[in-house]
C-alpha atoms as one frame of an Amber mdcrd trajectory, in Angstrom:
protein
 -24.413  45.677   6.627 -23.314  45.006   3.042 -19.685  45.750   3.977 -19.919
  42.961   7.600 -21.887  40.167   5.319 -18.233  41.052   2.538 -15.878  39.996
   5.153 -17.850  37.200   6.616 -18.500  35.713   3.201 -15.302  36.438   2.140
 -13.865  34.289   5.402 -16.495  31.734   5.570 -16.757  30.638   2.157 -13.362
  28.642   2.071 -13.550  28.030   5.860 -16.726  26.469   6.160 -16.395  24.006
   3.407 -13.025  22.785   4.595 -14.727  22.084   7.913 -17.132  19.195   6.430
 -14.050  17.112   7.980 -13.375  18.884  11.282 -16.672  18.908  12.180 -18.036
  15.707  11.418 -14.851  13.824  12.858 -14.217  15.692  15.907 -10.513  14.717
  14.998  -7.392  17.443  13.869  -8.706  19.217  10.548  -7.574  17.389   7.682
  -7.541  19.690   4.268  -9.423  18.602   2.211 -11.415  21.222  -0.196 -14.283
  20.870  -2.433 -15.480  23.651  -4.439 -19.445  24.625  -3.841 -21.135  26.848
  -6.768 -24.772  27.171  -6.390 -26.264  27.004 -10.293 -26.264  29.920 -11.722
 -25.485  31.767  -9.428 -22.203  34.770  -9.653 -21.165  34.400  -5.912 -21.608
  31.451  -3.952 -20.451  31.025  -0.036 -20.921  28.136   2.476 -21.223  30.023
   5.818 -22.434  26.828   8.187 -22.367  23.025   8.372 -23.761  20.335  10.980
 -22.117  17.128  12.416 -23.758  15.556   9.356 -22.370  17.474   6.455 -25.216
  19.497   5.334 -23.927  22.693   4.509 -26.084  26.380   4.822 -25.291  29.373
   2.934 -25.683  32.138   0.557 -25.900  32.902  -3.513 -25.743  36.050  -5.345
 -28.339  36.354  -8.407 -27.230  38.236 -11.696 -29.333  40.966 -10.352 -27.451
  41.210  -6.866 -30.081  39.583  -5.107 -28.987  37.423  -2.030 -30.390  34.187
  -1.362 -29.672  31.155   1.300 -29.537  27.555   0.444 -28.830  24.341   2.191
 -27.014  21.517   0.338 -27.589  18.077   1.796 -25.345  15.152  -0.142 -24.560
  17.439  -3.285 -27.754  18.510  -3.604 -28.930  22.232  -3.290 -32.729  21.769
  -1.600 -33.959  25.108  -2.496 -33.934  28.755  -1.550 -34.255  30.139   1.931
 -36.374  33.126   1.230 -37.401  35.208   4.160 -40.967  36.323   3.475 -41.019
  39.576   1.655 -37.490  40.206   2.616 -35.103  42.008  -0.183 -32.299  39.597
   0.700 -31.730  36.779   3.013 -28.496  35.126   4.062 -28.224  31.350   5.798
 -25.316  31.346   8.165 -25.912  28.374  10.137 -27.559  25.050  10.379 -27.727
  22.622  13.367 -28.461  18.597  13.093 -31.670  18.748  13.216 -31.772  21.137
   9.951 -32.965  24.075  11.221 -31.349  27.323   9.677 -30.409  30.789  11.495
 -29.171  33.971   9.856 -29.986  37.187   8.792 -32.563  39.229   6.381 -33.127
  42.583   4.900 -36.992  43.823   5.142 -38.447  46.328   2.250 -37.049  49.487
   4.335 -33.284  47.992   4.152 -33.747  46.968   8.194 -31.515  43.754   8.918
 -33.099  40.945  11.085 -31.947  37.632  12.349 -34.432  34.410  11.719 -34.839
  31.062  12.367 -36.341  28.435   9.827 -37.668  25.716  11.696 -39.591  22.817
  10.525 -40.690  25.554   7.277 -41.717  28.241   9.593 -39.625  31.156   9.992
 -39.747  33.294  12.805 -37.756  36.397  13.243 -34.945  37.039  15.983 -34.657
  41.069  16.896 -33.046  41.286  20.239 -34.571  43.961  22.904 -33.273  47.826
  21.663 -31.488  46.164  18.153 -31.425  48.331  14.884 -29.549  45.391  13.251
 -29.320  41.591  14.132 -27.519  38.924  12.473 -27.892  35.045  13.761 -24.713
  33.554  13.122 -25.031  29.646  14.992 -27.453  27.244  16.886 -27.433  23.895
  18.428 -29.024  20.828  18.590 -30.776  21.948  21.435 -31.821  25.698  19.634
 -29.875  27.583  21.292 -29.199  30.849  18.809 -26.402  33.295  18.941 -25.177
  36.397  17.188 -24.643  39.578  17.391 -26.875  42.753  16.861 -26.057  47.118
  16.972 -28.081  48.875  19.276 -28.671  52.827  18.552 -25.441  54.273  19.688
 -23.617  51.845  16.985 -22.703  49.466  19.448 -21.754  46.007  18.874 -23.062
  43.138  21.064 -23.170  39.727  21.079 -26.616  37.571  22.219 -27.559  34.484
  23.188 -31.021  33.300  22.605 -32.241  30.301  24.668 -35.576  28.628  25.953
 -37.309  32.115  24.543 -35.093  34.537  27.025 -32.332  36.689  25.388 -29.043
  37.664  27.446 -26.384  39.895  26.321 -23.010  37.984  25.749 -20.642  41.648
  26.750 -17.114  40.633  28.101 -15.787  42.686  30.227 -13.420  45.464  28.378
 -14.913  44.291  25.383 -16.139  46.250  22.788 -18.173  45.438  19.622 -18.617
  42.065  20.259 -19.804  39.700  18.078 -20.958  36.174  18.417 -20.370  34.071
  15.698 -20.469  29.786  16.695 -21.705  28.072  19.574 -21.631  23.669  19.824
 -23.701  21.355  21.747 -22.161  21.768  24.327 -22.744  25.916  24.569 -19.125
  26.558  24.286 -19.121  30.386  22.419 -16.648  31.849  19.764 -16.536  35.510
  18.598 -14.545  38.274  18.262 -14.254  41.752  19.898 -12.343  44.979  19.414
 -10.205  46.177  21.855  -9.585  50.034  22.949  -6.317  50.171  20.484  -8.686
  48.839  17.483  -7.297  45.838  17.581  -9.760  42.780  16.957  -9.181  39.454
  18.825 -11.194  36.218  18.624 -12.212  34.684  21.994 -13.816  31.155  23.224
 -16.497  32.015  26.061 -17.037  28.181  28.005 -18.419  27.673  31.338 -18.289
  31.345  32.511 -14.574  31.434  31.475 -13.417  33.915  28.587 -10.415  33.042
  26.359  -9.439  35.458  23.975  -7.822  33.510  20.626  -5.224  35.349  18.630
  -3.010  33.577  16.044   0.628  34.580  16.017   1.761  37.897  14.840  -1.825
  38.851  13.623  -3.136  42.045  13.544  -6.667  40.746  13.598  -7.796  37.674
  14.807 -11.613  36.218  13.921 -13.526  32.930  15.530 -16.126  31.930  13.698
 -16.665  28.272  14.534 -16.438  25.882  17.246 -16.776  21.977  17.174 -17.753
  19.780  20.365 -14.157  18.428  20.346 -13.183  22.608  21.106 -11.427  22.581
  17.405 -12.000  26.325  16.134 -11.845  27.742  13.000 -11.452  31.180  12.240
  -9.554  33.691  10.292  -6.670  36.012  10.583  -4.684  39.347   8.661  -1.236
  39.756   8.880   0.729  42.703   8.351   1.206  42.346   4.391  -1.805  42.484
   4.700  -3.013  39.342   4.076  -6.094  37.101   5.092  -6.141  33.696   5.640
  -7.618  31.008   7.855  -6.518  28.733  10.968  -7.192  26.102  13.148  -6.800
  26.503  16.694  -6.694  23.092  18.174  -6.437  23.695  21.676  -3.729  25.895
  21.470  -2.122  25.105  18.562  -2.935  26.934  15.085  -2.587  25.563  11.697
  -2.810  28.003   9.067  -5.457  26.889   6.238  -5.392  28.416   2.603  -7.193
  27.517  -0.277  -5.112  26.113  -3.489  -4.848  28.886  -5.635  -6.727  31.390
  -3.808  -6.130  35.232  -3.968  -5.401  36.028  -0.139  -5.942  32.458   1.595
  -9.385  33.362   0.528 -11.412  31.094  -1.932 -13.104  33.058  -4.874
């Protein structure tokens, strides 16, 4: 788990923040960065944002301990503390303010949640040994992705109460990662060769996303406009985020980052 929430911090924590414009304006992303550093805390990462700008994410305390936050017009409103839970990590937030993502119980067992309204309520898909809630909507719909016993990636979709198992065809450890108002899907899965590829699920219709001469190829967000944002490694390696604007990528790095990656 540690080594899945590295990546997707890593990833999210530039991407996510440069999306206060794509998301809000439906338009082509503009780059624009700001820099978000929770106080006092050693590791900071912005991992969702609404149509209005609030932001949800994660902070690291000096003793390692995870944390979530939301940060509404500059201003951090507090912890997101699952009860009892060693850590907790936000990872999405829809208009109305309510917050999915994923907590560690006392036995180091990983479980999605949603904080609604102050109440949080935990989200452990049928036969799951880990879940992590990555997005929701304005009308609550949650997805994500959770393991099963065999090690098995899949991606969910939680709506009206009823769970359904998002499972491409030929895919393999699939993850769901963004979904708009409008239930269009992004993720990414891994194909037979190892390969990983992002994909947009819409209306029944799978399209698999994969940014020019990548290796790897990760969705993570989707606006109702279709604009996604994601990430990518090239063969240097290197990591660095895109774009994908019906078709056509942009390549987005921070100023000054190590990787394309902010830190």
């Amino acid at each position: 788990m540690v080594a899945r929430l590295a990546k997707g911090i890593a990833f999210l924590n530039f991407l996510i923040v440069l999306a206060t414009v794509f998301v809000a304006s439906q338009t082509a992303l503009a780059q624009n960065y700001i820099t978000v550093d929770y106080p006092g805390a050693t590791q900071t990462s912005v991992q969702g944002i609404n149509n209005k700008g609030v932001m949800a994410g994660q902070w690291f305390d000096a003793q390692g301990g995870i944390h979530g936050f939301v940060l509404q017009n500059g201003v951090f409103t507090g912890n997101i503390d699952f009860p009892n839970a060693l850590y907790t990590s936000a990872r999405g937030i829809n208009d109305n303010g309510d917050v999915v993502g994923s907590y560690s119980d006392t036995s180091n067992s990983w479980h999605g949640f949603l904080l609604s309204k102050g109440v949080y309520t935990t989200i452990d898909p049928p036969n799951s040994v880990f879940t992590n809630a990555g997005g929701i909507n304005n009308v609550g719909q949650i997805v994500g992705y959770y393991e099963d016993g065999f090690g098995n990636d899949h991606g969910f979709l939680l709506s009206a109460g009823v769970y359904s198992n998002i499972d491409p065809p030929g895919y393999t450890l699939t993850n769901i990662n963004g979904i708009n108002n409008v239930g269009a899907m992004v993720g990414n899965y891994q194909s037979p060769d190892g390969s990983v590829h992002g994909f947009l699920l819409q209306n029944g219709s799978v399209t698999t996303i994969d940014y020019p001469g990548a290796l790897f190829t990760f969705a993570y967000g989707i606006n109702d406009g279709g604009q996604i944002v994601g990430a990518y490694e090239d063969s240097t390696p290197q990591s660095l985020g895109f774009e994908d604007n019906n078709g056509i990528f942009t390549t987005i790095t921070f100023p000054a980052a190590v990787n394309g990656l902010g830190v």
